[in-house]
SEROVO-765528 format. One line per 10 residues: their letters; for each residue z, x, y of N, C-alpha, C. Coordinates in pm, whole numbers. Atoms other than C-alpha are relative to their C-alpha. Last residue first. Example, Ala and Ser with C-alpha at 12.3 -4.5 7.8 and 13.67 -1.06 7.14 Angstrom:
! SEROVO-765528
sa = -6/-82/-119/714/1367/-106/73/-77/109; 0/89/-119/780/1230/-450/0/90/120
***
This chain:
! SEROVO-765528
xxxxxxxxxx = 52/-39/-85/-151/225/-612/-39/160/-42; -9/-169/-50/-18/73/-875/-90/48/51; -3/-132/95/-97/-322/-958/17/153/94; -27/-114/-47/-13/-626/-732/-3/147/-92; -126/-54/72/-123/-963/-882/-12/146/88; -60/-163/-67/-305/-1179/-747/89/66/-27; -129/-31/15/-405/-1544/-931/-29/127/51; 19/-162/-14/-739/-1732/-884/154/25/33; -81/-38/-106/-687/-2128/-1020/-91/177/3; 84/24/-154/-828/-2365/-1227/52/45/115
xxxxxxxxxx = -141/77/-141/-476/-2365/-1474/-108/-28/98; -79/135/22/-766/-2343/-1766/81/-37/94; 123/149/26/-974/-2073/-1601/99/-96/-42; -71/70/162/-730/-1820/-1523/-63/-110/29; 83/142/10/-989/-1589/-1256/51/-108/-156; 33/25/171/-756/-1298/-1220/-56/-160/13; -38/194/9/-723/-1097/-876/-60/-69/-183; 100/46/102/-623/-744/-885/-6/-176/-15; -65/126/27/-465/-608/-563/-97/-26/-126; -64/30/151/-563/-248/-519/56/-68/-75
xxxxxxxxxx = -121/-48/29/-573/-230/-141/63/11/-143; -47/-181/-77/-932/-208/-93/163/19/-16; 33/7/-131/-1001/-575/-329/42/144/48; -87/-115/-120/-1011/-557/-690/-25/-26/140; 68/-14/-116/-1214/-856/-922/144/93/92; -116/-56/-113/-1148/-1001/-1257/-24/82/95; 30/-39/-123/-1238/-1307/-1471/78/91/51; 165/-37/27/-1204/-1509/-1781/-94/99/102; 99/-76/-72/-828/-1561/-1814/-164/69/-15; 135/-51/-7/-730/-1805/-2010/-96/99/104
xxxxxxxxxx = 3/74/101/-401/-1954/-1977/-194/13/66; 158/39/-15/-230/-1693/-1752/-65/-106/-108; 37/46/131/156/-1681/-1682/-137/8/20; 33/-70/99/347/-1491/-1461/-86/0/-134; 18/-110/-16/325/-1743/-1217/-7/127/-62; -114/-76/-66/393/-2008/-1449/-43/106/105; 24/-34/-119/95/-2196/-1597/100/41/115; -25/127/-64/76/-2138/-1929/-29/-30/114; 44/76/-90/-1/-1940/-2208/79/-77/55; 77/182/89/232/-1682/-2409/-87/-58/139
xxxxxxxxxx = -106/67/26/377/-1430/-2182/-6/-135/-30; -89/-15/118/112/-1178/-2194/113/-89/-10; -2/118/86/-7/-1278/-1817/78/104/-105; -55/125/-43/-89/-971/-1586/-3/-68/-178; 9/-25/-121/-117/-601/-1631/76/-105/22; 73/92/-63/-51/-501/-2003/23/-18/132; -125/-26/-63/-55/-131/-2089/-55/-166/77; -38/63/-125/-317/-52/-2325/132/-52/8; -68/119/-1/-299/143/-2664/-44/-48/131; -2/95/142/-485/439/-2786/39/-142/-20
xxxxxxxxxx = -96/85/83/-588/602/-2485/-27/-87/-125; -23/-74/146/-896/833/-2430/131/-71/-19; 96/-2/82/-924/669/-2056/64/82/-117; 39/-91/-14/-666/461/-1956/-127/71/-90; -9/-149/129/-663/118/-2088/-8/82/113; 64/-124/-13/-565/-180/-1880/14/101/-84; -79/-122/79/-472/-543/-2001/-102/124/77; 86/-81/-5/-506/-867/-1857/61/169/-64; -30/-154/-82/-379/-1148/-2028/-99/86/81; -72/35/-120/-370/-1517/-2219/78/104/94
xxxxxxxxxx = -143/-70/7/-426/-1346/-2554/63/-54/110; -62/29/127/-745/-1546/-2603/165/-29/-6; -15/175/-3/-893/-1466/-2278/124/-54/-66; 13/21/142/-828/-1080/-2262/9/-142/-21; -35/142/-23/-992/-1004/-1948/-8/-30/-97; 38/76/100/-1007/-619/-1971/33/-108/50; -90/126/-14/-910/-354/-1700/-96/-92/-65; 74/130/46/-1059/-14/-1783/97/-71/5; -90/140/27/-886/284/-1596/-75/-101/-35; 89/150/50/-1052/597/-1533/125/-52/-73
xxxxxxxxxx = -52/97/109/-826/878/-1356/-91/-114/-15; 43/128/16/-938/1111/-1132/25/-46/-140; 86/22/132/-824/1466/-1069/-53/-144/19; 119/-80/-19/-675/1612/-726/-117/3/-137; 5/-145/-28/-332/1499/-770/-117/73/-45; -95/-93/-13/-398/1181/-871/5/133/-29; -47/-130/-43/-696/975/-770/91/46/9; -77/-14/-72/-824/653/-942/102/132/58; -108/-143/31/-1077/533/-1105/68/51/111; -45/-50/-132/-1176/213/-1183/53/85/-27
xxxxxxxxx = -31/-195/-25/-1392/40/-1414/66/18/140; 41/-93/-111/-1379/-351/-1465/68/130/14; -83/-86/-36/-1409/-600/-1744/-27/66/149; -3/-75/-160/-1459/-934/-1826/51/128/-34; 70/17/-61/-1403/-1135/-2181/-116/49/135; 5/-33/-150/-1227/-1030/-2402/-152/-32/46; 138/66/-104/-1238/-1274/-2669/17/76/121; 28/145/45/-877/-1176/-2890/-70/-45/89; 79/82/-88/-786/-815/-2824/-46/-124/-76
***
C-alpha cells in the first residue's frame, strides 16, 4: 500500500456464512484493492495499471462507495471523475 486512503466493510453471504471484505483506496498505487478477512495478500479490484485515464485506469483514487447491486464506485480524483466498476456478487 502506498497512502490508502478510504475504506469500506462488507460482508457478504456464501453458503450460509459471511464473508468480510475490506476494500481500500490505494491512492498512490493508482487502485482499489480488497482483502478478505485473515488474508495475507489482496486481490486488486479497479485501476493497478499504472496511472491514467483509461477506463481501466485510476490516477488517484481517494474514494469509495457500494450501491444494492454491488457496483463499486471510485472517486479518481486527478481524472475528476466517479468510475463503476462491477465486482462479484
Amino acid at each position: 500500500m502506498n497512502n490508502p486512503v478510504n475504506i469500506s466493510l462488507r460482508e457478504e453471504n456464501s453458503s450460509s456464512s459471511f464473508i468480510s471484505k475490506i476494500y481500500v483506496a490505494d491512492a498512490l498505487n493508482h487502485r482499489t484493492v480488497a482483502w478478505r478477512k485473515d488474508a495475507k495478500e489482496g486481490s486488486i479490484i479497479a485501476g493497478g495499471n499504472n496511472r491514467g485515464n483509461q477506463s481501466k485506469q485510476l490516477h488517484c483514487p481517494i474514494g469509495l462507495s457500494f450501491d444494492n447491486e454491488n457496483n463499486l464506485y471510485v472517486v479518481d480524483c486527478d481524472n475528476h471523475r466517479i468510475q463503476k466498476f462491477t465486482t462479484d456478487k
